[in-house]
CHARMM internal coordinates of N, CA and C (Angstrom, degrees):
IC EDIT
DIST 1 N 1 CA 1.4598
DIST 1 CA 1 C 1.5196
ANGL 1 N 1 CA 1 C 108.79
DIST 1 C 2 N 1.3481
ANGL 1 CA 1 C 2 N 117.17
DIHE 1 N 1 CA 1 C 2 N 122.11
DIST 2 N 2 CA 1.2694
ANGL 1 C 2 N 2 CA 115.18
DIHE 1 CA 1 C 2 N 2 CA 168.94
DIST 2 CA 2 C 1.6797
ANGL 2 N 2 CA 2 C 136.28
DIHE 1 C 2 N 2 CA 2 C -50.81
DIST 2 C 3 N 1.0997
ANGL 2 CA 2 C 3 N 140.49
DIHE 2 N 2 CA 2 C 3 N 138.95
DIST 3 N 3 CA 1.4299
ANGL 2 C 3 N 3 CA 125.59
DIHE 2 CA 2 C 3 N 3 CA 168.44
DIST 3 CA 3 C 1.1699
ANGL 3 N 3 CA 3 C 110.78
DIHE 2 C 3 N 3 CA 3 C -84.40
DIST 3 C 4 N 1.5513
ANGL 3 CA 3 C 4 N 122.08
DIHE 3 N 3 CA 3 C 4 N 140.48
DIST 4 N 4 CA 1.2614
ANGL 3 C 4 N 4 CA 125.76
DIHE 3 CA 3 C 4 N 4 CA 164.96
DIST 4 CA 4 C 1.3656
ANGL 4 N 4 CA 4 C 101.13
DIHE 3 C 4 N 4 CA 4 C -76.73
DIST 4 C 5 N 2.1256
ANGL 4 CA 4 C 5 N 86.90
DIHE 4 N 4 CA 4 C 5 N 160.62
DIST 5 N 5 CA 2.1289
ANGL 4 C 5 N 5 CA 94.44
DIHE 4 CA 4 C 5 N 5 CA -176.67
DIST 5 CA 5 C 1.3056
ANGL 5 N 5 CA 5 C 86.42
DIHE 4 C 5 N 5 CA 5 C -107.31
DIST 5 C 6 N 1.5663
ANGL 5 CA 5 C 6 N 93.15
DIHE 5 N 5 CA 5 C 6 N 160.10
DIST 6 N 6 CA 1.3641
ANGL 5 C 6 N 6 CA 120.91
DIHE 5 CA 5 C 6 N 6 CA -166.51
DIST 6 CA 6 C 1.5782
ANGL 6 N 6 CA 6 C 92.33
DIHE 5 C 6 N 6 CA 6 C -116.36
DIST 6 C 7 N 1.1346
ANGL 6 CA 6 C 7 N 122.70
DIHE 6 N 6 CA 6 C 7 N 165.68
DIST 7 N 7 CA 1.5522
ANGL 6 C 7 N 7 CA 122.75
DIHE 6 CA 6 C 7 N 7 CA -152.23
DIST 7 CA 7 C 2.1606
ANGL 7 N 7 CA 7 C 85.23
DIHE 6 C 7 N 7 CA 7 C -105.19
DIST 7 C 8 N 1.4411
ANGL 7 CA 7 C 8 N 107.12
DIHE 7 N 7 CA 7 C 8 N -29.69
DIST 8 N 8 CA 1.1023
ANGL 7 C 8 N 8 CA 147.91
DIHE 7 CA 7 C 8 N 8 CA -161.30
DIST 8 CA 8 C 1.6694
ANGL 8 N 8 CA 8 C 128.96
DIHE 7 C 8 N 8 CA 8 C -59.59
DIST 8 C 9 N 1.7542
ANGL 8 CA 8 C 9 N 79.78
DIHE 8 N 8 CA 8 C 9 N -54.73
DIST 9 N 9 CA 1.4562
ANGL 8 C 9 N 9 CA 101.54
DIHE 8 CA 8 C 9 N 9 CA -170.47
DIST 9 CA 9 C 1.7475
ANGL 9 N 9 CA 9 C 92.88
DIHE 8 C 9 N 9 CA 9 C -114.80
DIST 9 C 10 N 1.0585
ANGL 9 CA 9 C 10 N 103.04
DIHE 9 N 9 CA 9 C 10 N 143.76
DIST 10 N 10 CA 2.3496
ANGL 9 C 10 N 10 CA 128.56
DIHE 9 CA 9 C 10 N 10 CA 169.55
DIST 10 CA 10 C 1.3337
ANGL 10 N 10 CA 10 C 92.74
DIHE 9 C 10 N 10 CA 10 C -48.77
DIST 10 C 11 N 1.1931
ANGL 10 CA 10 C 11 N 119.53
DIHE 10 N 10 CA 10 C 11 N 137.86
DIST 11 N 11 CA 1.3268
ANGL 10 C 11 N 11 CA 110.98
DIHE 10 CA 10 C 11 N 11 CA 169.38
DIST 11 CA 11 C 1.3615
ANGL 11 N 11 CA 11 C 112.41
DIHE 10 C 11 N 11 CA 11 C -106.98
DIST 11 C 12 N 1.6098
ANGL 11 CA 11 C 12 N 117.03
DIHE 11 N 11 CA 11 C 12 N 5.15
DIST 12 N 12 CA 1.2069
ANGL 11 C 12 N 12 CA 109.83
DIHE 11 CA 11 C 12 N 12 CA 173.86
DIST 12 CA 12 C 1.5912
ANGL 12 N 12 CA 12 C 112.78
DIHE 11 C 12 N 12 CA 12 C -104.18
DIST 12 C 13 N 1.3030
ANGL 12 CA 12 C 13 N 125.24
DIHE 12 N 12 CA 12 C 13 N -11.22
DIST 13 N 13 CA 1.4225
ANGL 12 C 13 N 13 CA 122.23
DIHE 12 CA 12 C 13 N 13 CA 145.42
DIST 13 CA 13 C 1.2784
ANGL 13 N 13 CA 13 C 137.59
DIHE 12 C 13 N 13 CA 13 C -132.35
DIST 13 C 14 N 1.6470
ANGL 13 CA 13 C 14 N 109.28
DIHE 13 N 13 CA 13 C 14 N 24.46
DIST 14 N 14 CA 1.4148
ANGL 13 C 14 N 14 CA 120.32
DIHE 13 CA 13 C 14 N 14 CA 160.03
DIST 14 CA 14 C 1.7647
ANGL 14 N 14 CA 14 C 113.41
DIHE 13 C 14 N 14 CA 14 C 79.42
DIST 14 C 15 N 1.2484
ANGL 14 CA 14 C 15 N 116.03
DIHE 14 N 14 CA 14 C 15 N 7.78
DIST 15 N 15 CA 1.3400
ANGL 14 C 15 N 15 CA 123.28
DIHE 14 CA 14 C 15 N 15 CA 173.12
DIST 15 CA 15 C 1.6415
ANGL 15 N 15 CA 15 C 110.28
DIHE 14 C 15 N 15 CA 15 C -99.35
DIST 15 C 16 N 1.4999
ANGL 15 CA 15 C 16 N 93.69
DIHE 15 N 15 CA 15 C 16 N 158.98
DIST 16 N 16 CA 2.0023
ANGL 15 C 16 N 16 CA 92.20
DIHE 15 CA 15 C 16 N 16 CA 178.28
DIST 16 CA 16 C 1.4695
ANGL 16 N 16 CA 16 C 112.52
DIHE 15 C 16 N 16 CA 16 C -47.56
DIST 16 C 17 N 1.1877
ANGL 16 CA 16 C 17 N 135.07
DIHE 16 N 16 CA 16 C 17 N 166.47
DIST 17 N 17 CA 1.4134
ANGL 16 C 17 N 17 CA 152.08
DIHE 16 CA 16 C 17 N 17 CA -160.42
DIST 17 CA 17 C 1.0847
ANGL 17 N 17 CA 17 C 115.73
DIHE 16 C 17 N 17 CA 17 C -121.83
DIST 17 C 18 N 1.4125
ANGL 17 CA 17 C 18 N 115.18
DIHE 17 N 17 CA 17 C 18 N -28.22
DIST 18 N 18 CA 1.8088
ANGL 17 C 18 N 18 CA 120.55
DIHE 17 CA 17 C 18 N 18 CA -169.91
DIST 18 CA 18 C 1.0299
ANGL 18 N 18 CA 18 C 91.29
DIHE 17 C 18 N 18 CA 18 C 39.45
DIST 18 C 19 N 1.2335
ANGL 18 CA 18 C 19 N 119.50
DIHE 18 N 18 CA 18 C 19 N 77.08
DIST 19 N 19 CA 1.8394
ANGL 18 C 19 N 19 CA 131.87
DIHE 18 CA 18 C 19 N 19 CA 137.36
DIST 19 CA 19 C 0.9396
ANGL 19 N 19 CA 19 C 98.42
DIHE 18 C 19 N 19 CA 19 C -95.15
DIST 19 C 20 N 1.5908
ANGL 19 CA 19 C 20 N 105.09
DIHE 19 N 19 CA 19 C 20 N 134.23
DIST 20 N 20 CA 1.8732
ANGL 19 C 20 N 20 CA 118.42
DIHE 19 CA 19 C 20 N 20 CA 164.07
DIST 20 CA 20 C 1.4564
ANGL 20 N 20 CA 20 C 104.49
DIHE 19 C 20 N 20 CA 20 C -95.57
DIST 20 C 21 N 1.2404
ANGL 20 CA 20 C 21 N 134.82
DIHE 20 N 20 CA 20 C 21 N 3.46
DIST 21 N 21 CA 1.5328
ANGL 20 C 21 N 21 CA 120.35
DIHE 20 CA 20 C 21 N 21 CA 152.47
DIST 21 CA 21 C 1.2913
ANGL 21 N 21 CA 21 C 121.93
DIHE 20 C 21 N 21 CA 21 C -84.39
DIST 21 C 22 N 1.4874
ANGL 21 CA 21 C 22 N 122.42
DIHE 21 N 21 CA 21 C 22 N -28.67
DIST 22 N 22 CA 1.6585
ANGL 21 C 22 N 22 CA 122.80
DIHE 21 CA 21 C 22 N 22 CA 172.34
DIST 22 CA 22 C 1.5756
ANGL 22 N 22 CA 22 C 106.19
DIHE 21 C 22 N 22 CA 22 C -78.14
DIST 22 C 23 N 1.3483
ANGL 22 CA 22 C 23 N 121.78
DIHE 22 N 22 CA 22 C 23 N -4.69
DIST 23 N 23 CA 1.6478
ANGL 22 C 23 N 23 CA 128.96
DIHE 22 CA 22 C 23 N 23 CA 168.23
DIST 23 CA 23 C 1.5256
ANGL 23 N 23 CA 23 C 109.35
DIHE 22 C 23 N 23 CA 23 C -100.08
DIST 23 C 24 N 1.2004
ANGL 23 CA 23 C 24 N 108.21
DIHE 23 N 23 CA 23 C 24 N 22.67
DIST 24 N 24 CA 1.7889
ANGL 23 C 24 N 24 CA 96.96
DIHE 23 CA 23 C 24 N 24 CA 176.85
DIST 24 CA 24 C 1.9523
ANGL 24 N 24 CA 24 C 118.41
DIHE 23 C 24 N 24 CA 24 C 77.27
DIST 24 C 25 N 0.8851
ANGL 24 CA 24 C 25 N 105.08
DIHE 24 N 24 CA 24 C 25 N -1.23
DIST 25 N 25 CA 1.3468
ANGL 24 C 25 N 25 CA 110.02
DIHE 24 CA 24 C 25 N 25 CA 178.53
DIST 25 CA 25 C 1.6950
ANGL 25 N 25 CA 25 C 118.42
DIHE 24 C 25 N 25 CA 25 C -97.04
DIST 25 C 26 N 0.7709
ANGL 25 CA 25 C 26 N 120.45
DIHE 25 N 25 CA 25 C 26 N -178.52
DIST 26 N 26 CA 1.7931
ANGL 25 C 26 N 26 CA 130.54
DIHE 25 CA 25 C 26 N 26 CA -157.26
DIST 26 CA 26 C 1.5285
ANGL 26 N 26 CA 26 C 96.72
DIHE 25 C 26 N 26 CA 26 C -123.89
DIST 26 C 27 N 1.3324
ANGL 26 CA 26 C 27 N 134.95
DIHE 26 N 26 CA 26 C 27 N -0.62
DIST 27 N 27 CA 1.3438
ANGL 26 C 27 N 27 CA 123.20
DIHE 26 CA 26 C 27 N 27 CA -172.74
DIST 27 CA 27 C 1.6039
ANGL 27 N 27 CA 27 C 97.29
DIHE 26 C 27 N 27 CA 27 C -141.07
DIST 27 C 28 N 0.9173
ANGL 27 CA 27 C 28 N 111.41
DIHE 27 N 27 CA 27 C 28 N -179.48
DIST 28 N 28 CA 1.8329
ANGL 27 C 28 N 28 CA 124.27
DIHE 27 CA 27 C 28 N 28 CA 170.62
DIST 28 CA 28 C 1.5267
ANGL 28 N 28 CA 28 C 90.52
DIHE 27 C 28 N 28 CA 28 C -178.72
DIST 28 C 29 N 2.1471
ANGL 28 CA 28 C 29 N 84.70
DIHE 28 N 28 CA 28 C 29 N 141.75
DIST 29 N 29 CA 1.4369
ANGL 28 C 29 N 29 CA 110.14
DIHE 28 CA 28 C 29 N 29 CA 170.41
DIST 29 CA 29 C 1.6723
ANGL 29 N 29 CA 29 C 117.34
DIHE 28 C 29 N 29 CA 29 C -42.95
DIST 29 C 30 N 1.2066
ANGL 29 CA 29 C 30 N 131.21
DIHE 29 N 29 CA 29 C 30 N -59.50
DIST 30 N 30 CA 1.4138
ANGL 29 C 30 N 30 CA 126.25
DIHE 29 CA 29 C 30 N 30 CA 175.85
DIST 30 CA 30 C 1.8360
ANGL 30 N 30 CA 30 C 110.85
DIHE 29 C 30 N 30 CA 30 C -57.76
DIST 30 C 31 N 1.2712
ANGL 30 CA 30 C 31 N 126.56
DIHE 30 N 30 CA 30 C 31 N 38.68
DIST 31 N 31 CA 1.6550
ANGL 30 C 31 N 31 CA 127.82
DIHE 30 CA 30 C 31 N 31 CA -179.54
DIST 31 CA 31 C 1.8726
ANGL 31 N 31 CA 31 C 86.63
DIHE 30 C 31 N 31 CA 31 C -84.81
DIST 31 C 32 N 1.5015
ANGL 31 CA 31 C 32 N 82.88
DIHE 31 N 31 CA 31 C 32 N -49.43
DIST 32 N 32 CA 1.6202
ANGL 31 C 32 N 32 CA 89.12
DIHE 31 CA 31 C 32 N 32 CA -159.84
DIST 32 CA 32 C 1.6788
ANGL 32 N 32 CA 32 C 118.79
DIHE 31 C 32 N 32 CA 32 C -114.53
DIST 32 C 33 N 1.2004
ANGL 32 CA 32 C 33 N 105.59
DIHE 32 N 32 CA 32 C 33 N 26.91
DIST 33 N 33 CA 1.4126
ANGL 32 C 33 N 33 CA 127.10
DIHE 32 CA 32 C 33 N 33 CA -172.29
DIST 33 CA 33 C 1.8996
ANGL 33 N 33 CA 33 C 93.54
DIHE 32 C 33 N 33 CA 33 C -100.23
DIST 33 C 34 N 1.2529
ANGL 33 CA 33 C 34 N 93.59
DIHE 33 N 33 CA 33 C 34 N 171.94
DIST 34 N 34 CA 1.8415
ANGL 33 C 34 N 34 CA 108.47
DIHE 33 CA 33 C 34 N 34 CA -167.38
DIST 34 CA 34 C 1.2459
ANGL 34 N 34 CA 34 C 86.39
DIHE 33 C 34 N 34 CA 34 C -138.01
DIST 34 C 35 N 1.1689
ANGL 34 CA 34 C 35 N 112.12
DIHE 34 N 34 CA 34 C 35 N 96.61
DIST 35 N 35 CA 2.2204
ANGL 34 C 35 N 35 CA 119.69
DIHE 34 CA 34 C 35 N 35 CA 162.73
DIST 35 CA 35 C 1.2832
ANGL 35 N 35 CA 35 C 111.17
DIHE 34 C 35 N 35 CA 35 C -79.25
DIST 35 C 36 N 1.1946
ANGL 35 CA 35 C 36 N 142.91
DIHE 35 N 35 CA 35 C 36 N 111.24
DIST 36 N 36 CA 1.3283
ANGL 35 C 36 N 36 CA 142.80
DIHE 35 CA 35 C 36 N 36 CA 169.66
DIST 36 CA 36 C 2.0471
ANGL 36 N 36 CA 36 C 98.04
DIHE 35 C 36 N 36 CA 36 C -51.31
DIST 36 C 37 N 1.3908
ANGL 36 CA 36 C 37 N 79.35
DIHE 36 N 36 CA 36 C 37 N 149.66
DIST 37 N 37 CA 1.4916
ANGL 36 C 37 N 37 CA 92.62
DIHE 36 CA 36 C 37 N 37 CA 173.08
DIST 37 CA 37 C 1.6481
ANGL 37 N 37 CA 37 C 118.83
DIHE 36 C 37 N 37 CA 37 C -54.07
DIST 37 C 38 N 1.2500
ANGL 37 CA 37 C 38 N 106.76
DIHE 37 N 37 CA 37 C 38 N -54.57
DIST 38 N 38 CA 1.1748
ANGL 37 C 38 N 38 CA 115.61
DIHE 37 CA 37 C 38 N 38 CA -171.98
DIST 38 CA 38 C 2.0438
ANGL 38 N 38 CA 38 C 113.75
DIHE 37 C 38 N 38 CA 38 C -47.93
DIST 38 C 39 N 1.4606
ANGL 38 CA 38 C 39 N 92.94
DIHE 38 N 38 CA 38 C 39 N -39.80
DIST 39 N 39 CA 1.6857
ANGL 38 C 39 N 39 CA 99.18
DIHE 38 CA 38 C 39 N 39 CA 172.05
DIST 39 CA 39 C 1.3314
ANGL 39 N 39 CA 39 C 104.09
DIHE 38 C 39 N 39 CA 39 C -69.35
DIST 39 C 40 N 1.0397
ANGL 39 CA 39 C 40 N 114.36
DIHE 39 N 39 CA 39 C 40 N -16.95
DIST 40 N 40 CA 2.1963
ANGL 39 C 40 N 40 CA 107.39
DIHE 39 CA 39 C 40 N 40 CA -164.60
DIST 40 CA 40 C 1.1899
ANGL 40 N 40 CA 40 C 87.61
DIHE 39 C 40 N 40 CA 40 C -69.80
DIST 40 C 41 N 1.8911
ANGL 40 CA 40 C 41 N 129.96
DIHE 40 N 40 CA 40 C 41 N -61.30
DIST 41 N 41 CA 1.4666
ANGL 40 C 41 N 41 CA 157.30
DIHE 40 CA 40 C 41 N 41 CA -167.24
DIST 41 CA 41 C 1.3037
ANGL 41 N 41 CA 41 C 93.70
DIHE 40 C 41 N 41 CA 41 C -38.75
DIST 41 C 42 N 1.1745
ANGL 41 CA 41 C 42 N 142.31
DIHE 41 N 41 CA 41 C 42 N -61.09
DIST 42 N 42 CA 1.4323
ANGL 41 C 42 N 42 CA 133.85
DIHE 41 CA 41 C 42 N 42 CA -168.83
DIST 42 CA 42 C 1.3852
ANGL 42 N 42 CA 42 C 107.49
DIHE 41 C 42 N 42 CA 42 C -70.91
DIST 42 C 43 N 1.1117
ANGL 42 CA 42 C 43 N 135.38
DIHE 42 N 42 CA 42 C 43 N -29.80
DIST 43 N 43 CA 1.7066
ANGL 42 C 43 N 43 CA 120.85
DIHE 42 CA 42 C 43 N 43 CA 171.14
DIST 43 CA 43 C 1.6252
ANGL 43 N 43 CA 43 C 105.51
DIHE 42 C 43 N 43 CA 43 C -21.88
DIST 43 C 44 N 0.7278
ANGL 43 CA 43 C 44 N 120.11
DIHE 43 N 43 CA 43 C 44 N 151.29
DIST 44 N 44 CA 1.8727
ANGL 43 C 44 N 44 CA 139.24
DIHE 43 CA 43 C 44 N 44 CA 165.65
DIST 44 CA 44 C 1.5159
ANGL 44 N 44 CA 44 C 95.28
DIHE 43 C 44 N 44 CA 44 C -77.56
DIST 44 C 45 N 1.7388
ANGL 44 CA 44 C 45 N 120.66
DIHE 44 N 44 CA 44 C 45 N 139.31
DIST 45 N 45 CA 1.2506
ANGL 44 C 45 N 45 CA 115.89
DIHE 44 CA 44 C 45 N 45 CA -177.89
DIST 45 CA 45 C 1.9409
ANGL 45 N 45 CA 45 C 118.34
DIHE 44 C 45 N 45 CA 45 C -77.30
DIST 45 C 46 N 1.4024
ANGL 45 CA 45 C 46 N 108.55
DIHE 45 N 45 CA 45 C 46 N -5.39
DIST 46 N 46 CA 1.5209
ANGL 45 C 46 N 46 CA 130.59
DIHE 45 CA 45 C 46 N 46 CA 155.55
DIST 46 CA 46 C 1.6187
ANGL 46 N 46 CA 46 C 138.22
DIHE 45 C 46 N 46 CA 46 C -74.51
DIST 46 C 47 N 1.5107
ANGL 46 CA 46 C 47 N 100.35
DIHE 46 N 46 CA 46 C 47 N -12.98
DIST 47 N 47 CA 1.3321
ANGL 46 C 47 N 47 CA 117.16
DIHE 46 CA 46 C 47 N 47 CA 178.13
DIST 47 CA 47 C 1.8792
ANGL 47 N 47 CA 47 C 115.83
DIHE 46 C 47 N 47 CA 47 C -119.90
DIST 47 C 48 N 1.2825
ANGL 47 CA 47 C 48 N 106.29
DIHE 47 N 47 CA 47 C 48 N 9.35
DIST 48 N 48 CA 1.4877
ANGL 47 C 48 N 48 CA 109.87
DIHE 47 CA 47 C 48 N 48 CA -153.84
DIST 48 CA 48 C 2.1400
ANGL 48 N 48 CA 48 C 94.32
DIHE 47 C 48 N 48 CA 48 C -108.40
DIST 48 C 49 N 1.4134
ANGL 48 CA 48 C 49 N 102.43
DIHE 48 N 48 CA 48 C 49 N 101.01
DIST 49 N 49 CA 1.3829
ANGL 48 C 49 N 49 CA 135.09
DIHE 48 CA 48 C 49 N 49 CA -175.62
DIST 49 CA 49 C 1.5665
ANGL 49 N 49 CA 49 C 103.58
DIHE 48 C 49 N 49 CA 49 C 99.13
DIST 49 C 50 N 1.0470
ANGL 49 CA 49 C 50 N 127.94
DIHE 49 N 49 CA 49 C 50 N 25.74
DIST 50 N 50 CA 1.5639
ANGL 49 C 50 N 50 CA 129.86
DIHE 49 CA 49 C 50 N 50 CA 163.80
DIST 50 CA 50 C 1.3037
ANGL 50 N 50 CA 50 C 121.46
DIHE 49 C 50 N 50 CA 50 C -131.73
DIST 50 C 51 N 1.3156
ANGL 50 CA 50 C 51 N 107.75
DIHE 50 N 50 CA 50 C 51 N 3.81
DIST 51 N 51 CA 1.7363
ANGL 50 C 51 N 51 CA 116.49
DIHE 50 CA 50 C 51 N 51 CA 158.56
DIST 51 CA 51 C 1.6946
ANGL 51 N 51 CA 51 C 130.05
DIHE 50 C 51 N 51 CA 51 C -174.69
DIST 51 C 52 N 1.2273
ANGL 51 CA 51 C 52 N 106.10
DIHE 51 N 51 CA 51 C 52 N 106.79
DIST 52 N 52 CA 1.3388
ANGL 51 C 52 N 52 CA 113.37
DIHE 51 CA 51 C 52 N 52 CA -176.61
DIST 52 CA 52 C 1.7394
ANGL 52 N 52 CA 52 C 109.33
DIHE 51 C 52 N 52 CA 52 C -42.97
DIST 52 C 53 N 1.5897
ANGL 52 CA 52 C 53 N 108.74
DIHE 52 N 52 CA 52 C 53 N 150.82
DIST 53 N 53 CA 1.1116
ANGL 52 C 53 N 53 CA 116.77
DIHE 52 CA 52 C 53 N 53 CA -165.89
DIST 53 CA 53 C 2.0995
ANGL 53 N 53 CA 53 C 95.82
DIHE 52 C 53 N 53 CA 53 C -103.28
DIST 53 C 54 N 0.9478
ANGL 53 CA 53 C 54 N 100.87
DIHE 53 N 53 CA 53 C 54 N 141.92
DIST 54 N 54 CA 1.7008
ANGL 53 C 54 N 54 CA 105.56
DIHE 53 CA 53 C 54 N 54 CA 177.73
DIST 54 CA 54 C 1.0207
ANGL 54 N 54 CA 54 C 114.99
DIHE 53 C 54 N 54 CA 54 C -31.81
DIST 54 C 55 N 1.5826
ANGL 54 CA 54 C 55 N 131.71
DIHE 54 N 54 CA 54 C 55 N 158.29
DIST 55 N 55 CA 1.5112
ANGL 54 C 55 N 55 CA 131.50
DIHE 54 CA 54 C 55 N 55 CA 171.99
DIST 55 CA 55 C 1.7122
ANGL 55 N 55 CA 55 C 95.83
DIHE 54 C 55 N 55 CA 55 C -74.52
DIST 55 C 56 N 1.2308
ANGL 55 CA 55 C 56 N 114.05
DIHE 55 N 55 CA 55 C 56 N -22.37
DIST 56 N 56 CA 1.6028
ANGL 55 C 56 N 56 CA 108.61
DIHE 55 CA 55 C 56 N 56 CA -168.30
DIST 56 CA 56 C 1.5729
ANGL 56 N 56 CA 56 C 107.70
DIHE 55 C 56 N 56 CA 56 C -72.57
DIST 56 C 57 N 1.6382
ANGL 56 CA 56 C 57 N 119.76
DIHE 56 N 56 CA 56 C 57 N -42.28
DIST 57 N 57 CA 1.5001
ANGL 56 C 57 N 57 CA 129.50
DIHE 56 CA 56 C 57 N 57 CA -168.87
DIST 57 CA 57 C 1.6591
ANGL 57 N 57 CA 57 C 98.47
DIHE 56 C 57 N 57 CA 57 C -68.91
DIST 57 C 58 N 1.9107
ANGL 57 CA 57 C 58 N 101.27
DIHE 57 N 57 CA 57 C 58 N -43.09
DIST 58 N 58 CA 1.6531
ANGL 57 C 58 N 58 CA 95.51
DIHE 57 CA 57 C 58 N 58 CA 178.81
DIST 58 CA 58 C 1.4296
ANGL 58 N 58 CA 58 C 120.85
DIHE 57 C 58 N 58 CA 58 C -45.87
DIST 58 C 59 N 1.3151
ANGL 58 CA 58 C 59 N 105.41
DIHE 58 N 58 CA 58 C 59 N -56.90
DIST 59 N 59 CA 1.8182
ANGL 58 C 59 N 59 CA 112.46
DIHE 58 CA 58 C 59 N 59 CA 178.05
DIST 59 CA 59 C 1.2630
ANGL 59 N 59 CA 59 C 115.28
DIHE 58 C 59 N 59 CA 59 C -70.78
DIST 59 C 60 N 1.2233
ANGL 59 CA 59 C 60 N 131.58
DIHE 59 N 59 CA 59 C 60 N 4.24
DIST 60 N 60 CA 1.3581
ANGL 59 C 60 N 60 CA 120.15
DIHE 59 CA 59 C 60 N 60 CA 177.69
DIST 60 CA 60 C 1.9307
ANGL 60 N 60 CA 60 C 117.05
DIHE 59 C 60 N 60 CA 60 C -85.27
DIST 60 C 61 N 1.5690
ANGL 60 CA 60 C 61 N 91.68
DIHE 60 N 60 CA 60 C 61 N -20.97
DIST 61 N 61 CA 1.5705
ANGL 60 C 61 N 61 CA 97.87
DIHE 60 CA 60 C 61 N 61 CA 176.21
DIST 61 CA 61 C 1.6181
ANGL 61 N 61 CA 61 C 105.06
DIHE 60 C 61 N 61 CA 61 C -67.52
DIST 61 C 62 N 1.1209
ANGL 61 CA 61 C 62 N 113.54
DIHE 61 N 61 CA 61 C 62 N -37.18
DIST 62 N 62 CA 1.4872
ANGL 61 C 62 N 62 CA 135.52
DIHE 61 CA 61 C 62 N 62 CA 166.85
DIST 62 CA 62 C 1.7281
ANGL 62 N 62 CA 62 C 121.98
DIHE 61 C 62 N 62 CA 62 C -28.82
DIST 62 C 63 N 1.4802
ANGL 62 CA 62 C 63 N 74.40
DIHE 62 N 62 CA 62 C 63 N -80.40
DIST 63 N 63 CA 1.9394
ANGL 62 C 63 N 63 CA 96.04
DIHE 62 CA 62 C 63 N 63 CA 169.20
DIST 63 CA 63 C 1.4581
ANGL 63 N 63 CA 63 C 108.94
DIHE 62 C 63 N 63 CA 63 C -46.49
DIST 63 C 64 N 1.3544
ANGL 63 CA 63 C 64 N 124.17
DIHE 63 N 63 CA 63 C 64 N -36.85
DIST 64 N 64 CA 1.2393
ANGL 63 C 64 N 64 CA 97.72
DIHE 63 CA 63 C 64 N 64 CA -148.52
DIST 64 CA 64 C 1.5731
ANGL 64 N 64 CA 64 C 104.03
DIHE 63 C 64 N 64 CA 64 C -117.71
DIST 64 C 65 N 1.3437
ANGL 64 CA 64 C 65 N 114.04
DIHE 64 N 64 CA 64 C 65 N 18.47
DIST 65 N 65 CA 1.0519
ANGL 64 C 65 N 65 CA 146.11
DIHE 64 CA 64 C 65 N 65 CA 138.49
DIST 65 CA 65 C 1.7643
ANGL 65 N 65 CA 65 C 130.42
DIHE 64 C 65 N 65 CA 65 C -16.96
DIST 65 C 66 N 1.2904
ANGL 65 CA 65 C 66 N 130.88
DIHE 65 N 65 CA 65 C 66 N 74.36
DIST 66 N 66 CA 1.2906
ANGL 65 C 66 N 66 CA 112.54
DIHE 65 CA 65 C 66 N 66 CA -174.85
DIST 66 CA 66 C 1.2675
ANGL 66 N 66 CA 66 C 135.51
DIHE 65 C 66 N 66 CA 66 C -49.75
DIST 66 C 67 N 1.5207
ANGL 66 CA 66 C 67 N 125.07
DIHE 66 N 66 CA 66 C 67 N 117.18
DIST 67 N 67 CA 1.3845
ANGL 66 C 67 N 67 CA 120.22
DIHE 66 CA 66 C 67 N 67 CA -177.49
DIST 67 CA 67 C 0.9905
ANGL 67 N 67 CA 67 C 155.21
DIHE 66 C 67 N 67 CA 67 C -31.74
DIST 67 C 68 N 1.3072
ANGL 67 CA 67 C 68 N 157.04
DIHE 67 N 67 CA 67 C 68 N 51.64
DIST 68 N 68 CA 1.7045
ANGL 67 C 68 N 68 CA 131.80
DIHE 67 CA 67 C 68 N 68 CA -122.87
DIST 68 CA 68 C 1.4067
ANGL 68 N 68 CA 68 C 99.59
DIHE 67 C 68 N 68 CA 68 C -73.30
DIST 68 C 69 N 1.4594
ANGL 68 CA 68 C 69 N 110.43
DIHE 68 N 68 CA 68 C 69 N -177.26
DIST 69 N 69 CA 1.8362
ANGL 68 C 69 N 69 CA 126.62
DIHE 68 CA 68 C 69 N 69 CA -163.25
DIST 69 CA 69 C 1.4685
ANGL 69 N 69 CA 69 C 88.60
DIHE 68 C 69 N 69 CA 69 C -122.17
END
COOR INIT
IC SEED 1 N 1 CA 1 C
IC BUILD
C-alpha cells in the first residue's frame, strides 16, 4: 500500500519539514536555502513538488561532501 505525502512531513526521512507553507504561512525556510542536487535526487518520484525535504536531509548532501584544501 502506498503512503500518502504529507505536504508536512520530508519525504526522504519521514520527520516534520518545517515548511511554512504546509503551516499556513506565505514563506518556507528552503525560499532562500541552496539544496545541493544530490539532496533534490533522493526525493521519491511521488513526493517531488508536494513536499519539501528537511533542512537536516538538505545539509546532509553538504556534510558529506569532501573538503577541499
Amino acid at each position: 500500500m502506498e503512503r500518502a505525502v504529507s505536504p508536512s512531513i520530508c519525504p526522504t526521512c519521514g520527520e516534520p519539514n518545517a515548511c511554512g507553507m504546509s503551516q499556513g504561512k506565505t514563506e518556507c525556510w528552503c525560499f532562500e536555502a541552496q539544496i545541493p542536487e544530490a539532496a533534490l535526487a533522493r526525493i521519491p518520484a511521488e513526493a517531488k513538488d508536494l513536499a519539501c525535504i528537511c533542512p537536516r536531509c538538505a545539509r546532509a548532501s553538504t556534510d558529506a561532501r569532501p573538503k577541499s584544501s
